[in-house]
Structure formats: structure tokens, C-alpha cells
N, C-alpha and C positions, 0 to 999 in steps of 0.2 A: 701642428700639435693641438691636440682637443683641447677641452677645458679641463678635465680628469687626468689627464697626463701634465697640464700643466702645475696644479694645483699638489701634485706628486714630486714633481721633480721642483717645485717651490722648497715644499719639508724636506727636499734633500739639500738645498743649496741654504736654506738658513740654519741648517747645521755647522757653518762655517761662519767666523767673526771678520766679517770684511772693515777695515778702518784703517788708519793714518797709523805710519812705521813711529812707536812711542821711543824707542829705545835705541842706543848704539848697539843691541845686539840683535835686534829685532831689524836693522837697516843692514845688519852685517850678513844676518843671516838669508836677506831679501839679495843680497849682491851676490851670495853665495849659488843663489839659488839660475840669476842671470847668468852666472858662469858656468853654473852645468847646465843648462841649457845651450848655452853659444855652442860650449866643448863640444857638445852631441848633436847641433847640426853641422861642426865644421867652420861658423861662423869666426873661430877667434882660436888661437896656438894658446899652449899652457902658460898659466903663470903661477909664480911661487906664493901668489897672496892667494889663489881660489877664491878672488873674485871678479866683479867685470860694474865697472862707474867710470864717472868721467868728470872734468871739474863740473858741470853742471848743478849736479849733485851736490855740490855744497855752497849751494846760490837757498838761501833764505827762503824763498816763494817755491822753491822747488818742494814738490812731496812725493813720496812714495806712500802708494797704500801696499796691503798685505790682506791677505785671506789665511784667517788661522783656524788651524785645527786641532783645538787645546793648544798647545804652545809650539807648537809647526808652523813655518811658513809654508801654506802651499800654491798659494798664485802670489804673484805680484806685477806691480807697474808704475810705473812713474810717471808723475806730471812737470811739464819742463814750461813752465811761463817765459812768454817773448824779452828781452832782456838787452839790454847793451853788447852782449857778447853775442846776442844771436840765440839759437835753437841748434842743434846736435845736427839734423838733418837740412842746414844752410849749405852742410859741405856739398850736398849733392842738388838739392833745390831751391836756393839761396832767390833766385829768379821768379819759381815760381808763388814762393814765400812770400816773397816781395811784392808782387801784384796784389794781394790782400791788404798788406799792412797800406800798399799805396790808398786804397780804397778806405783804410783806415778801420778798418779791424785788427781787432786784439785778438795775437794768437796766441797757441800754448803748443805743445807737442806732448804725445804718450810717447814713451821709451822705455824700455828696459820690460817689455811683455813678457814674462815666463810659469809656469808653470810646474808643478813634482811631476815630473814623468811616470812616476813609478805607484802613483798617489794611488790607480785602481789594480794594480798587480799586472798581470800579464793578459788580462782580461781584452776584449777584443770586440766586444759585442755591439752594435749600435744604440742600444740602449746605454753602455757603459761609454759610447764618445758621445752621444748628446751629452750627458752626467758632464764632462770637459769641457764641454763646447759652453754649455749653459755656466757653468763655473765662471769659465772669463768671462760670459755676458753681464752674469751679474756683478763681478769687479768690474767692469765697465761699467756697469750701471751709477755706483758709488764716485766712479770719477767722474764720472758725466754730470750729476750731480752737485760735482763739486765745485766743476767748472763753469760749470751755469750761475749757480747761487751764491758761489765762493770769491770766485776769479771774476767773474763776469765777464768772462772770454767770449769773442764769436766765433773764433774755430780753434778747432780742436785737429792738429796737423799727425802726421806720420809716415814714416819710410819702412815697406813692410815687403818683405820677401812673394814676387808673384803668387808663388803657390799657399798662399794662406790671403792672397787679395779674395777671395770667395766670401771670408768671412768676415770681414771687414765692407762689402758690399752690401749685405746682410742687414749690418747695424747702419745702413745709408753713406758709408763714407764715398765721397767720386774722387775720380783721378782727376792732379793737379800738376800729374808731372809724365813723362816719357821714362820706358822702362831705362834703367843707369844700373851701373855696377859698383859696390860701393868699401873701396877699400879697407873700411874701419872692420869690414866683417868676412876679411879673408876676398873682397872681391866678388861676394854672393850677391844677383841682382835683384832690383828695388823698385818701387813705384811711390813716388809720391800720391798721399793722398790725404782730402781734407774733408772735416764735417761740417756741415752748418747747424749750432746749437741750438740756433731759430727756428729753422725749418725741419729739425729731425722730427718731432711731435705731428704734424702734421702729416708727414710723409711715412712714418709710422701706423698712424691712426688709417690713414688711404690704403695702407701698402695692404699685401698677402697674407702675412705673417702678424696673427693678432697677440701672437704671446711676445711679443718685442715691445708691444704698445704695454702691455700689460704688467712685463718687467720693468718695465723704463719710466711709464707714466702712472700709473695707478697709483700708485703711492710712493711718496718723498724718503729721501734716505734719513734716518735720524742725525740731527745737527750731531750729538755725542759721536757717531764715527768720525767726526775733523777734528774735534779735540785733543789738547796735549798733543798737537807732532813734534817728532824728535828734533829737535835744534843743536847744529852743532858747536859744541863752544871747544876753544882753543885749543884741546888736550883731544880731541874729535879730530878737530882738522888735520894733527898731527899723526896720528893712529891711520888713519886713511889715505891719507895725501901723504905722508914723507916716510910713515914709517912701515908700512905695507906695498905702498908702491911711490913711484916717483913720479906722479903725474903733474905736480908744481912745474918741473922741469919743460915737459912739453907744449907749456902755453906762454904768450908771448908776455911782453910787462903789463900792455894797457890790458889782458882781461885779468891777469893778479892786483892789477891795481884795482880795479872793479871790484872783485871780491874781498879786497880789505876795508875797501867804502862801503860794502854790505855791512862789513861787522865794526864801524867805526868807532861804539863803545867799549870794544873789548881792548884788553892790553896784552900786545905780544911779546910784553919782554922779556918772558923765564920763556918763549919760543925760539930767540936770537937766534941764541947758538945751533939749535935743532934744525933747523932750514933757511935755505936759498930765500925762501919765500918770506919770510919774517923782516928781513933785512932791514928793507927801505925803512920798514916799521920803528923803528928799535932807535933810531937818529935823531 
């Protein structure tokens, strides 16, 4: 990409407000957005909530960013900090996960990648899939950002459908796993793969592709996009987790116990009655 076409397609992507999910409808409507995405590749059967999370999701250090367009979600992604309970893609790379942390690096995971399909019309053009393509570069940019300066993570992990490994190559990610099949998504196959937060700048700066350096490095995201993220308190937990879907149910005690050690100031007692989950709490 020249300098003139980057500098073009810069005024078109800061037309969008990239930052941290503020709101229970602004997270709802970013889950909303995951599930029509999975629906349309096939990745996941319908459900009555219209949407697609997982306990992860309401682990404290967890964030979801958003790209808004006026008051539209149109991309989003999640950042999944390494945790007692693990990372979402242990189910399938647990092993190779594990040789990091053995090394003793702090990971994190991206999940929940999606984007409006519908955001440029029926348009078709390469000029309008760069527009796309740069879109998630620069919500990546923001999480990379974040995880660097925020988290102070060394990698940045993920399990991503072959046919989108191109771009994810792109941004320097390598493989850290053998291709797998992975149940959570109808069975559709996966590569683990991981970043080095350390060494992407460097390998950036050397690589081909000088507008990656450019998005990425040239200048820092402003601290105000991590401010105010959404935090869920009691009546949240309840709305997501018991009363749109039953995802409490499908985890075992030690990671609901986990997650009540998250929220150890809060009080679950007008929750009792309302879930399984509350229980133990409430005695």
C-alpha cells in the first residue's frame, strides 16, 4: 500500500470510535453481533438468546473492545487474560499453551472476532475488502495496544479457522499448534496460533508491508479508549448467565467458584433464589 492510499484509508478507519465495551448493551449488542457471525459461517446452531459468550466473559480482566459507528457495533473482539480456569482455546491447545506459560510467559487470548457483514452493502470491490480488512487491523491495533501497555502480556494467543490463517500471518502471528477440529464451532477446523508482543515491532519494521508498522507503531492508542469498561455486577450476571442462557450450568464448581472469588465484594443474596449458581453464596 503506498503512502497516499494509506493516509486515505487512515480518514476512513478513524471514522469509527474503537474502545472498551462501556455498557450492558453495548456487550449485548457486541455478543449479538458474534452470533450472527458464527450463524453465517455455520460455526454454531441457533439459540433463543441471539447471542454467542461463554463463562469467560464474565471474568473481571476480561474486555471486549467495539468499533462504533455512531451508536452501531460494527467490529468487535475480546481479550481473554490467562486465568485459573484457563483460556477458551485450552480445549483444543492446552499443550501447546502450556509450553509458554512453562517458559513463563503471560498469556492472553483474542475471541470472539466478528465483524457487520453487511457494513459495506453488497459491494464487492477490493478496494471495499481492504476497507474490512484494515477495519479489523485497526481494532487490532487497540487490543495490541492494550495488551502490551495494559495487561503486560507476552502473547497474545488464538484458534482461528485455516482459511482466514492469511491474515493473521499478516499481523506476524506463527503457528503453535497442528491443524484440529474443534467442537465448540460445529466441528469447523482450527490452528492454534500465537504472537510475540516483543518481537512484533521489530518484525514489522523489517517485514514487507510498511503500513502494518505504521498502523501499529507510529503512534499509541489514547489511554481514554480503556477507560470505564463495562463491569458486571449482580443483576448482569444474572441477565447473561441464568436468565438468557444457562451457561452456569455447563461449568464445573471449581471454575464457579473461581468466579465468585472474582466478585468477592459483592452480595448474592436477593440472587439465591434466581440460580443454581448463587447457592453456595447465600449460606
Amino acid at each position: 500500500m503506498t503512502g497516499e492510499m494509506f493516509e486515505k484509508m487512515k480518514v476512513f478507519l478513524d471514522g469509527f470510535d474503537y474502545r472498551v465495551a462501556r455498557s450492558r448493551a453495548e456487550l449485548e449488542r457486541s455478543f449479538e453481533l458474534v452470533y450472527q457471525e458464527y450463524i453465517r459461517q455455520g460455526y454454531i446452531d441457533g439459540h433463543p438468546s441471539g447471542m454467542r459468550f461463554f463463562l469467560h466473559n464474565i471474568l473481571p480482566e476480561t474486555t471486549t473492545f467495539v468499533a462504533m459507528l455512531e451508536d452501531k457495533v460494527v467490529a468487535t473482539a475480546t481479550i481473554i487474560p490467562d486465568s485459573p480456569i484457563g483460556l477458551p482455546m485450552d480445549d483444543l491447545y492446552k499443550e501447546e499453551v502450556d509450553e509458554l506459560r512453562a517458559k513463563g510467559k503471560k498469556v492472553c487470548e483474542i475471541s470472539m472476532l466478528a465483524h457487520s457483514h453487511d457494513l459495506f452493502g453488497e459491494e464487492v470491490s477490493v478496494m471495499l475488502n481492504a476497507k474490512k480488512m484494515f477495519l479489523v487491523f485497526y481494532l487490532f491495533k487497540h487490543l495490541f495496544n492494550y495488551v502490551k501497555d495494559i495487561l503486560k502480556a507476552d502473547n497474545i494467543c488464538i484458534a482461528v479457522n485455516p482459511k482466514h490463517a492469511t491474515m493473521y500471518n499478516y499481523l506476524y502471528f506463527e503457528d503453535i499448534g497442528e491443524l484440529k477440529y474443534y467442537d465448540k464451532v460445529n466441528g469447523a477446523p482450527a490452528i492454534g496460533k500465537s504472537l510475540d508482543v516483543h518481537a512484533v515491532e521489530k518484525k514489522s519494521q523489517e517485514g514487507t508491508s510498511s503500513s502494518i508498522y505504521k498502523m501499529f507503531f507510529t503512534e499509541k492508542s489514547e489511554q481514554s479508549r480503556f477507560i470505564n469498561k463495562f463491569k458486571f455486577k449482580v443483576e448482569d450476571m444474572l441477565y447473561f448467565f441464568n436468565l438468557k442462557t444457562d451457561i452456569f450450568k455447563g461449568f464445573s464448581e471449581e471454575k464457579l467458584r473461581y468466579v465468585q472469588e472474582c466478585y468477592s465484594d459483592y452480595d448474592f443474596s436477593d440472587a439465591c433464589s434466581a440460580s443454581e449458581f448463587f447457592k453456595s453464596s447465600c449460606s
